[in-house]
N, C-alpha and C positions, 0 to 999 in steps of 0.2 A: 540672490539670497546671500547675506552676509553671514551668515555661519560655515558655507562650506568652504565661503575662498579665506577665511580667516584660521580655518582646518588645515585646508592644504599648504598656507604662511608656515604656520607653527609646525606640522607633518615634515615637511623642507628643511625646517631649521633645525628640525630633532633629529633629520636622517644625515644633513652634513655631519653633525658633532657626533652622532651615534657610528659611526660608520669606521671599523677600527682599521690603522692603518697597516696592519700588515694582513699576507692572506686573502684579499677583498677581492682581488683580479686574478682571473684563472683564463690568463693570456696560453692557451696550450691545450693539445687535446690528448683523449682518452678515447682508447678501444672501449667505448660503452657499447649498448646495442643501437641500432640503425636499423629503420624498417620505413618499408613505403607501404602509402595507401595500399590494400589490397581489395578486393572486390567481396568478399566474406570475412565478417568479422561476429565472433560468439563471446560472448560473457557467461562467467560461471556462476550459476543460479545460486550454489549455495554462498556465496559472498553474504556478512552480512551487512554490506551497502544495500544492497537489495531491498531489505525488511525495513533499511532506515529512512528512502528516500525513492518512493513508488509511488506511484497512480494507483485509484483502485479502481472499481470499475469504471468500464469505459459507457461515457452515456449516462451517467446517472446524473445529469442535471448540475452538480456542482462548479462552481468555479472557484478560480485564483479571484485574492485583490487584486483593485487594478495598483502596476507599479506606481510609486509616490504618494498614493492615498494614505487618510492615517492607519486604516486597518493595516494596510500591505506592512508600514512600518512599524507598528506596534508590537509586534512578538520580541524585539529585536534589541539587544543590548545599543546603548548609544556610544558605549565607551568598550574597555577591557572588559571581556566576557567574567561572571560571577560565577566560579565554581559550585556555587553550592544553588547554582539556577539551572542546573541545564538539565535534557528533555530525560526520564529513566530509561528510554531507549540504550542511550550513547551511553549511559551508564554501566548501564547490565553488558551492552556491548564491548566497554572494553574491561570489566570484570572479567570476563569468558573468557577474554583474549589474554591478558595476565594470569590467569589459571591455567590457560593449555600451555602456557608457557614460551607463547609467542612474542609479548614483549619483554627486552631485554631490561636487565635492569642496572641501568647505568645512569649514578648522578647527577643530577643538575651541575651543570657549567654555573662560571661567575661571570657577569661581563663588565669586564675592568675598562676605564678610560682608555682609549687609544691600546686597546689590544684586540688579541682574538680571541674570545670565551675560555679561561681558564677552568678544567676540570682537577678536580680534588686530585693528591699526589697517590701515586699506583695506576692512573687511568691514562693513558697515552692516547692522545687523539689520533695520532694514526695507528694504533692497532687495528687489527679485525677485530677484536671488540668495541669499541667506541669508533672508530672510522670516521673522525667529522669531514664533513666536505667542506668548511670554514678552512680548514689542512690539507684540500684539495686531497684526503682522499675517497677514491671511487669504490663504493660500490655496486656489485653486479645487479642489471635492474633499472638504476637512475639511468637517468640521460643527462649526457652531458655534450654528445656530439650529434649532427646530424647529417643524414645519409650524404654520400660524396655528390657532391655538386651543388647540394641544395642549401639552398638559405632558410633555415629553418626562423621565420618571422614572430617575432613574442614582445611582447611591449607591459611591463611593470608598473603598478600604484595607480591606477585606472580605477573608475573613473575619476575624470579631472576637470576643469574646463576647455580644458588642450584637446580634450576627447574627438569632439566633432571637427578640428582640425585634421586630425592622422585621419578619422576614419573618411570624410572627403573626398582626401588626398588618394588613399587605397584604392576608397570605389571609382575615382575618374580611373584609375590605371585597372579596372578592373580586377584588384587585389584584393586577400581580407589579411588578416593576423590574427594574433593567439591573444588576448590579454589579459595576463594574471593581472586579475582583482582584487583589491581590500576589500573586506566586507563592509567596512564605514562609510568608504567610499558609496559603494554602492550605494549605502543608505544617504546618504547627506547629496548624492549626486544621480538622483534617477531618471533622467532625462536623457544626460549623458550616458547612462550606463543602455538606454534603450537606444541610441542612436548606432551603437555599435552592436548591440543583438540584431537590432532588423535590419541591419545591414549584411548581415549573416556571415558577423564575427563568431569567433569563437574566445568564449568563458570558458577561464581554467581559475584557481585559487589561488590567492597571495596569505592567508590569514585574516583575520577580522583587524586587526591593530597593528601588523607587522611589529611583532617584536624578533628580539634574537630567542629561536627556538628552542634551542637547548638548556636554555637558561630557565623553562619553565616545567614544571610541575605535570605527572600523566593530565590530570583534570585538569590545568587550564587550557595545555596540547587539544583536550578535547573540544573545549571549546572556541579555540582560534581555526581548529577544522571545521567544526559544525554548524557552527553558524555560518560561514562563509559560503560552505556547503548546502545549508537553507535557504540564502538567502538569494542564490542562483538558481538553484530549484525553483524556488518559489517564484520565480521573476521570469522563466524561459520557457515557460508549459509544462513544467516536471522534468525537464535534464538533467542527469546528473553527472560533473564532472568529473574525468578522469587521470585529471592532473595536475601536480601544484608546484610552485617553485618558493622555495623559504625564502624569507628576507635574510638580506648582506648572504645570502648561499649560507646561512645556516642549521645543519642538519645532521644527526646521527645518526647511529641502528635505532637507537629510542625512540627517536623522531619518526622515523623512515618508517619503526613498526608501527605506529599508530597510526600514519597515515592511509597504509598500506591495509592491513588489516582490518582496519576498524570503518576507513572509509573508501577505500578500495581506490585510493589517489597516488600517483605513479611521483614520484621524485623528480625534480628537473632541472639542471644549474645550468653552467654555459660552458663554450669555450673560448669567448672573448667577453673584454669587458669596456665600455666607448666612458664608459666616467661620466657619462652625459649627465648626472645628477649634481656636479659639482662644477660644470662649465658657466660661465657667463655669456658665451654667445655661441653660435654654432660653429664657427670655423675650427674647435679642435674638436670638434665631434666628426664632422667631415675628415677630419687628417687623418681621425684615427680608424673610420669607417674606409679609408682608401686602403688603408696600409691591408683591414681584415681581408679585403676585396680581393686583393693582389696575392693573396695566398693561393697554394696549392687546394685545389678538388677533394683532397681527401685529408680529413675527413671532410664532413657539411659544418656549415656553420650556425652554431648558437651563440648570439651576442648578445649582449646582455644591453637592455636600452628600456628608456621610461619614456611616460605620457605626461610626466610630470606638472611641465609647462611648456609655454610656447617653443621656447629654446631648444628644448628633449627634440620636441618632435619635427620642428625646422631643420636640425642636424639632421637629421633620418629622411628630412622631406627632399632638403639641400644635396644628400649623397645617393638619393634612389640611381638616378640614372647609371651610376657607375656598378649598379648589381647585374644589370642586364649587360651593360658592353663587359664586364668580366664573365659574361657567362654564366653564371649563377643561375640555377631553377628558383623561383623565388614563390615559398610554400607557406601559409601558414601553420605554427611548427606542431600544434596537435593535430595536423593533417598529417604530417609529415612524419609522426612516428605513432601516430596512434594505430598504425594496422588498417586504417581504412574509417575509422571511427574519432570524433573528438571528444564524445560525452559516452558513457557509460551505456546509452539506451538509445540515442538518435548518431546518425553517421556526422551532423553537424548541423549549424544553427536554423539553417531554412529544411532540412529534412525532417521526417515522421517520427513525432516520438513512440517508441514501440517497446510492452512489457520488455523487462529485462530478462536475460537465461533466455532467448528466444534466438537458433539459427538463422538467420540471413543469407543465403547466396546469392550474389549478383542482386542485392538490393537495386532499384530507381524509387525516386519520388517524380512526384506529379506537380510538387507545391510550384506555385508560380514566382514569381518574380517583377518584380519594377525599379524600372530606372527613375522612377518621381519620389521614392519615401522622404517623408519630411524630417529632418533629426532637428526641429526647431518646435514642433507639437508639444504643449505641456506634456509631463510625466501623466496624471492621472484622467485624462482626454481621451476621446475617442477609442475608449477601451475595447476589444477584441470580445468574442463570443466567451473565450476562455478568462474575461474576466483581467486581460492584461493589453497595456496599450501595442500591439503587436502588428507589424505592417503585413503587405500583402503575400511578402516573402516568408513571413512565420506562420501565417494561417496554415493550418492544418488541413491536408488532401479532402478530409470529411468536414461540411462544417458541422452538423451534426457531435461531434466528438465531443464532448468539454472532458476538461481534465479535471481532478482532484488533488488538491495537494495535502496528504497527512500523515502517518505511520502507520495505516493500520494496510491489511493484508489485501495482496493484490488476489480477489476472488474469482473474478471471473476474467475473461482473456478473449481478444478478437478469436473469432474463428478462423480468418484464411493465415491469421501471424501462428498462429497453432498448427496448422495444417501445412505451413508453408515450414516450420519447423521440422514437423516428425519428417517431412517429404525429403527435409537437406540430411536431420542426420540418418534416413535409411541407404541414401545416395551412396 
């Protein structure tokens, strides 16, 4: 298809020049928090992620488009989200939220050629009032490191044509990753983007357009979350993910509130950075991946790496072995600090999707698995019960189950995920 690789030409050429040169590399760590999987993990019901991005009932016949069809892509902005299009949900949603007082209210940044997001004079980017992490600085909450030892795995601007490369490469090693996605991408790339779901990667958000964040507006914030937000919903059985990394790391309380609040999406930067978006061959991608290697355990490592093109992911392909001879746990990185959980409602991309606000102890799934999925299937082929081209790894424990994907209220609810509920929190 000649429109996505003449996307991703031009996406390339706007991120080398776009990309300011001071600030960009956050070679260096932060006592952020670190947590490993753990075997119970709860979400808080009253979120209003919840009300924005649910299932409703279970069984009631409905299904998703299937991925790459025109319905699936028709809701969908083609370019920069249109503030004055987006769903009254997210509207009202982040009304409520500027009236409780929850988002702060700090200026739109400038972004000057070859700098780092200029904020109007009085506004200090490292204060505790504006905090940008473009300024490297942290606040409590993001993530910036991960636990000691582990290599916390995440891969940027996905999907791509490179896609089915990395993820290949992963599953012969028996590995998956994290990979914050464009939302366009998605859209202009869904084949790609299905190769790395049923391979039972894990989706987190990049934005719909990656632009620099601060620089824009609450209402378009809203919608460079929301849609991206939709349109992984809509494409994974109803997931909803629970965490997002800005483009160039750009991000403030403003930013951080909206994500956070309004879509219940966790902050995420790095503590290294491989440049892999501006190499022309692999070899200083490897240099610079040896030198992360060779570091101390503590803390874990977040490095910052793309799907971009061949090159990105060659480097990454080129320096795997040297993660294991250094010793490195090698995790994908919303596994790896999400508490046990990578999306909001499922523990991860082949397990159960379950109403949200619902306890969990010592979850298992049942779903199956295969070593034959095809990531060469068209997009809108072979579509799943649920209405999505999903392999045998995504299928659902019940086939029975279809999912719905809309705004309105989740009314009724499995019985034993209820029961299995009240039974954790009376424990």
């Amino acid at each position: 298809m000649i429109y996505p690789i003449i996307s991703l030409i031009f996406f390339h050429a706007f991120r080398t020049a776009a990309v300011p040169a001071l600030g960009y590399s956050h070679d260096h760590h932060h006592e952020s928090p670190q947590s490993l999987p753990s075997k119970t993990w709860y979400q808080d019901p009253e979120h209003p992620v919840h009300a924005l991005f649910r299932r409703d009932a279970l069984g009631d016949g409905t299904t998703y488009a299937a991925v790459g069809s025109p319905s699936w892509s028709a809701p969908y902005p083609s370019s920069t989200p249109n503030p004055s299009a987006l769903p009254v949900e997210w509207l009202n949603t982040l009304n409520a939220a500027v009236a409780a007082g929850k988002i702060p209210n700090i200026p739109q940044s400038s972004n000057l050629p070859n700098q780092n997001p200029v904020y109007p004079t009085g506004y200090d980017p490292n204060s505790p009032t504006v905090c940008s992490a473009t300024e490297q600085c942290v606040t409590p909450g993001d993530i910036w490191d991960a636990p000691d030892g582990v290599f916390a795995s995440s891969f940027d601007d996905g999907p791509t044509p490179s896609t089915p490369t990395l993820v290949n490469f992963l599953q012969s090693n028996n590995k998956t990753t994290t990979h914050f996605m464009i939302g366009v991408n998605i859209l202009n790339n869904p084949t790609q983007f299905l190769t790395a779901f049923n391979a039972g990667h894990d989706i987190a958000v990049h934005t719909w357009t990656h632009p620099y964040m601060t620089t824009l507006s609450n209402m378009d914030l809203l919608g460079q979350f929301g849609w991206t937000m939709q349109i992984i919903h809509n494409s994974t059985g109803g997931r909803v993910p629970k965490f997002w990394r800005p483009p160039y790391g750009d991000s403030d309380m403003r930013v951080r509130a909206i994500a956070k609040e309004i879509f219940g999406l966790t902050t995420v930067i790095w503590n290294h950075d491989t440049e892999d978006w501006a190499q022309t061959a692999a070899g200083p991608i490897q240099a610079a991946m040896s030198g992360f290697l060779s570091s101390p355990k503590h803390p874990g490592l977040v490095i910052l790496e793309h799907e971009l093109t061949d090159i990105t992911v060659n480097g990454f392909i080129q320096s795997y072995p040297l993660i294991q001879q250094n010793g490195w746990n090698f995790i994908s990185l919303a596994q790896s600090v999400g508490n046990g959980s990578s999306y909001h409602n499922a523990q991860s991309s082949s397990s159960e999707v379950t109403p949200m606000g619902i306890l969990l102890a010592n979850q298992t799934t049942s779903t199956s698995t295969s070593s034959t999925q095809s990531s060469t299937s068209t997009a809108a082929s072979s579509s799943s019960s649920s209405g999505q081209n999903l392999s045998g790894a995504k299928a659902q424990t019940s086939s029975a189950r279809t999912l719905r994907d809309n705004f309105s209220p989740l009314y009724t609810t499995h019985s034993a995920l209820v029961l299995a509920g009240v039974i954790s929190l009376c424990v």
